[in-house]
N, CA, C and O atoms as a GROMACS GRO file, in nm:
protein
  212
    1UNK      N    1   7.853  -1.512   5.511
    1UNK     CA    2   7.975  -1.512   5.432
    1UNK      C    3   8.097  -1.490   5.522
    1UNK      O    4   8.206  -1.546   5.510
    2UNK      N    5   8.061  -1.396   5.615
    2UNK     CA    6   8.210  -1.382   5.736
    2UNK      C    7   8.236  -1.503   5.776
    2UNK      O    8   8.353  -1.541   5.785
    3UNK      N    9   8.096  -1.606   5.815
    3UNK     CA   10   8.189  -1.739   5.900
    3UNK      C   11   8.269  -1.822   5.777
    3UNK      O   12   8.374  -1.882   5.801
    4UNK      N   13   8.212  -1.820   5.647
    4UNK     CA   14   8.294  -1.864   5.570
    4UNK      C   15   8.474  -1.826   5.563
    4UNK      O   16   8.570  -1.901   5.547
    5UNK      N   17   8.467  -1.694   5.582
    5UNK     CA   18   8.618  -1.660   5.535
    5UNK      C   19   8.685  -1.715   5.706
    5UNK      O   20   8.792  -1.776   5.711
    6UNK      N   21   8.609  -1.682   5.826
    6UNK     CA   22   8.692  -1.733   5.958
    6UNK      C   23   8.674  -1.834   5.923
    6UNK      O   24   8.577  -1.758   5.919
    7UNK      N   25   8.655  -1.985   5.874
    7UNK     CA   26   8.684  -2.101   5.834
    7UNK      C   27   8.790  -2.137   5.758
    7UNK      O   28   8.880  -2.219   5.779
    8UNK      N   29   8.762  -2.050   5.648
    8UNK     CA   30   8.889  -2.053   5.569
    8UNK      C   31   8.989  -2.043   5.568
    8UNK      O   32   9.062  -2.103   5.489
    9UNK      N   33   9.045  -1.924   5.699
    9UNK     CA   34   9.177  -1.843   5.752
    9UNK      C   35   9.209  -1.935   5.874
    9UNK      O   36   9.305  -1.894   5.940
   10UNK      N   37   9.164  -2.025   5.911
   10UNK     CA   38   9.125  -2.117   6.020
   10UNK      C   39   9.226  -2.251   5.984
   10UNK      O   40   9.316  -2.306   6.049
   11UNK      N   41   9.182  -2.271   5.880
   11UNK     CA   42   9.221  -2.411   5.798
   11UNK      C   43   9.317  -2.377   5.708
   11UNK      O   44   9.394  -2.466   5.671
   12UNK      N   45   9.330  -2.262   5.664
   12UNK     CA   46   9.458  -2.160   5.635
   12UNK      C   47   9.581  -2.191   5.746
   12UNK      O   48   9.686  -2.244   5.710
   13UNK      N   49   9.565  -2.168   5.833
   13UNK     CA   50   9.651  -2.126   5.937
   13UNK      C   51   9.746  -2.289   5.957
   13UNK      O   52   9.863  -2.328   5.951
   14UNK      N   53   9.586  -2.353   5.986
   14UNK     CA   54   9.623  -2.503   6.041
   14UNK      C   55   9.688  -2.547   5.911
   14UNK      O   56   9.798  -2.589   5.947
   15UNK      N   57   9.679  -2.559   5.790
   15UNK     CA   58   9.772  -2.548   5.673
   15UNK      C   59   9.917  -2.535   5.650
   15UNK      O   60  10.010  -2.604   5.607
   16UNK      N   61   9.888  -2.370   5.713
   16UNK     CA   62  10.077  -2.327   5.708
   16UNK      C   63  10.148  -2.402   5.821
   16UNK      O   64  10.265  -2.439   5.810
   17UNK      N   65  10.050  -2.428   5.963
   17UNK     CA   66  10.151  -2.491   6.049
   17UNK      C   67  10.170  -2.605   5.984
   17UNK      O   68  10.286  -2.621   5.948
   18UNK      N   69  10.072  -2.713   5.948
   18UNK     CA   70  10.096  -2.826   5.948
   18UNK      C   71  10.176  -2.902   5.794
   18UNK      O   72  10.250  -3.001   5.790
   19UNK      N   73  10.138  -2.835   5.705
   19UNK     CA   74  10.146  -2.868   5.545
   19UNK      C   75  10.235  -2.788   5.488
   19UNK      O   76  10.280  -2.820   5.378
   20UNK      N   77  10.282  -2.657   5.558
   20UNK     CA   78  10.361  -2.605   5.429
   20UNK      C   79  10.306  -2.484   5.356
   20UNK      O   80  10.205  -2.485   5.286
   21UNK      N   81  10.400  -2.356   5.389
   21UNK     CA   82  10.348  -2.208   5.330
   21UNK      C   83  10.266  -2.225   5.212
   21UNK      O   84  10.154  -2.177   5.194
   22UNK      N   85  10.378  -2.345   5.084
   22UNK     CA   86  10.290  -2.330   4.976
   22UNK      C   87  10.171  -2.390   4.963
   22UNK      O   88  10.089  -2.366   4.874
   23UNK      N   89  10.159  -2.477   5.062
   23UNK     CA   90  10.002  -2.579   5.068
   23UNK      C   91   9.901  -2.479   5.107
   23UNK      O   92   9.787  -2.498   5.064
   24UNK      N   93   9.928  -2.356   5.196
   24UNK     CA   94   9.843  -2.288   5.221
   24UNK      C   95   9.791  -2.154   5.118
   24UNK      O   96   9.685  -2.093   5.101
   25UNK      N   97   9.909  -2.149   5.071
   25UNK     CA   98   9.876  -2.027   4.950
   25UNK      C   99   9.787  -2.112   4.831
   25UNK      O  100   9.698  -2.056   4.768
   26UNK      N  101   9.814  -2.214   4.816
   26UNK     CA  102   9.755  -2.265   4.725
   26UNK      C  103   9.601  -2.299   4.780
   26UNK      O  104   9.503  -2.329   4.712
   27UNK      N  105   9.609  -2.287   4.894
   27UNK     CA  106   9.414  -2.367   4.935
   27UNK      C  107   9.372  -2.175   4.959
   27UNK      O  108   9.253  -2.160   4.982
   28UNK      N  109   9.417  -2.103   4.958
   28UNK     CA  110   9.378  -1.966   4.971
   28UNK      C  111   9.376  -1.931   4.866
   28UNK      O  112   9.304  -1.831   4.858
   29UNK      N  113   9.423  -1.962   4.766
   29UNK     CA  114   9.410  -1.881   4.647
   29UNK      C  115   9.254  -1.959   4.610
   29UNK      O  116   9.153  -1.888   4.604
   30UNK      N  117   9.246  -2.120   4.583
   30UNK     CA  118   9.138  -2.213   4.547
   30UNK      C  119   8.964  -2.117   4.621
   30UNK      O  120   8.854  -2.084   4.577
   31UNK      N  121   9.036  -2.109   4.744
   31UNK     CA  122   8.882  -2.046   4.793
   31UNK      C  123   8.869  -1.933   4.751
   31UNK      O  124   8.769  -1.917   4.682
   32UNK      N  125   8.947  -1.825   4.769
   32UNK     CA  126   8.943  -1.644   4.718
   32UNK      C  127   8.862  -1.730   4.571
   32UNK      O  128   8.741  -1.716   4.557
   33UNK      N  129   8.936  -1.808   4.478
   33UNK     CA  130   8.807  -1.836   4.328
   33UNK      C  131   8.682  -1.858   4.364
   33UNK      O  132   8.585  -1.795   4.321
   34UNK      N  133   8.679  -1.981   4.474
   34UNK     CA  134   8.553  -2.004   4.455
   34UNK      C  135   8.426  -1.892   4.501
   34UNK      O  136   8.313  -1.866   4.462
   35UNK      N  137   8.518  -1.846   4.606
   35UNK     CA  138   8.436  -1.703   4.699
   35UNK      C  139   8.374  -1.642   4.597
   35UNK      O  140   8.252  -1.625   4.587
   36UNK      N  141   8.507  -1.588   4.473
   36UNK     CA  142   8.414  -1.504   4.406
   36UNK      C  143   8.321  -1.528   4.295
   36UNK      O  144   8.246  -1.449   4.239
   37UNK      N  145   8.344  -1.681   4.270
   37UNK     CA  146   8.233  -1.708   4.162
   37UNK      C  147   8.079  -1.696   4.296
   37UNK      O  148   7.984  -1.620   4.280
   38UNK      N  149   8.091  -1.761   4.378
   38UNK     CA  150   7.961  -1.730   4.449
   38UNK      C  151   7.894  -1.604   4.460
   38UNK      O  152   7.773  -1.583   4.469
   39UNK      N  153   7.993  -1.520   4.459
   39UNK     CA  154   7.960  -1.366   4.467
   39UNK      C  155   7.896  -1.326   4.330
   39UNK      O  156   7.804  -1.244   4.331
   40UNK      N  157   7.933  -1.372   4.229
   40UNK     CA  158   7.910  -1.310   4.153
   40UNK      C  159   7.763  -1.415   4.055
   40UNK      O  160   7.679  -1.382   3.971
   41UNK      N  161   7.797  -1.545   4.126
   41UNK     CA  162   7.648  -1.583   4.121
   41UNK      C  163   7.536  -1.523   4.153
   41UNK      O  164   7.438  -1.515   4.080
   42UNK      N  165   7.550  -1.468   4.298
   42UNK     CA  166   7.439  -1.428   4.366
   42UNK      C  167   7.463  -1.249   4.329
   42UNK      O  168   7.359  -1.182   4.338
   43UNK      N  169   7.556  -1.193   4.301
   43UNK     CA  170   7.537  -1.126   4.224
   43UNK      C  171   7.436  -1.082   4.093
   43UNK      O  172   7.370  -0.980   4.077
   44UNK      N  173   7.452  -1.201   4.007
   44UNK     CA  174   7.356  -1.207   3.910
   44UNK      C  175   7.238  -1.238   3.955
   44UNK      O  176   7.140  -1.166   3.939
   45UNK      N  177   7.238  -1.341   4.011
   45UNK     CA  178   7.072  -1.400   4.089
   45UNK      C  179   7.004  -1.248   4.154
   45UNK      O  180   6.883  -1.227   4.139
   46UNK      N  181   7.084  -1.154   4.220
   46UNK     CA  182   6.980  -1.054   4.284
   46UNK      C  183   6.978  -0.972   4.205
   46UNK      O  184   6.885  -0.892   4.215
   47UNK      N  185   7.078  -0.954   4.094
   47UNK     CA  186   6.975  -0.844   3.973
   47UNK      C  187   6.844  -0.871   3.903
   47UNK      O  188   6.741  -0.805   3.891
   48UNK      N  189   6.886  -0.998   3.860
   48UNK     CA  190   6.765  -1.104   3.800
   48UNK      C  191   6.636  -1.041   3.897
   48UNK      O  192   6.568  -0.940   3.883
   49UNK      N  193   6.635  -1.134   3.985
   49UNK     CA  194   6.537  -1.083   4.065
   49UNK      C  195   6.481  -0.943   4.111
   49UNK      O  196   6.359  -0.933   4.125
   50UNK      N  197   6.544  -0.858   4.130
   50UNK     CA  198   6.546  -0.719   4.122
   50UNK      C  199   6.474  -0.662   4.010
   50UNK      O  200   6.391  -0.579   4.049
   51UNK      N  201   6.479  -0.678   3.873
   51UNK     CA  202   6.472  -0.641   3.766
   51UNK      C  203   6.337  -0.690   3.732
   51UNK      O  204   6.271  -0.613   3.662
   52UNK      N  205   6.270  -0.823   3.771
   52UNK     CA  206   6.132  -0.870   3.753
   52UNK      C  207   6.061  -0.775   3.824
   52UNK      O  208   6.005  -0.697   3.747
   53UNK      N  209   6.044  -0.754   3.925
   53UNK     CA  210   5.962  -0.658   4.047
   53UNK      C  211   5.931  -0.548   4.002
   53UNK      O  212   5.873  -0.466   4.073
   0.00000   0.00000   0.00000
């Protein structure tokens, strides 16, 4: 999950130089969502699992 977010802040960066503060707030905000639906996928997935055992 860390190399995910140094990717993100990566292409973030290259963003604000190249595209524009708001192009970058806007692709940072898009991932921070998707980050946390994954989280909270696998969130659920390891209770699930947890809870059978």
């Amino acid at each position: 999950m860390n190399t995910l977010l140094i990717i993100a802040g990566v292409i973030a960066i290259i963003l604000l130089l190249v595209g524009g503060f708001n192009q970058a707030l806007s692709f940072l905000l898009w991932v921070g969502i998707i980050l946390l639906v994954l989280a909270l996928i696998g969130w659920v997935v390891g209770r699930g699992r947890s809870s059978r055992v």
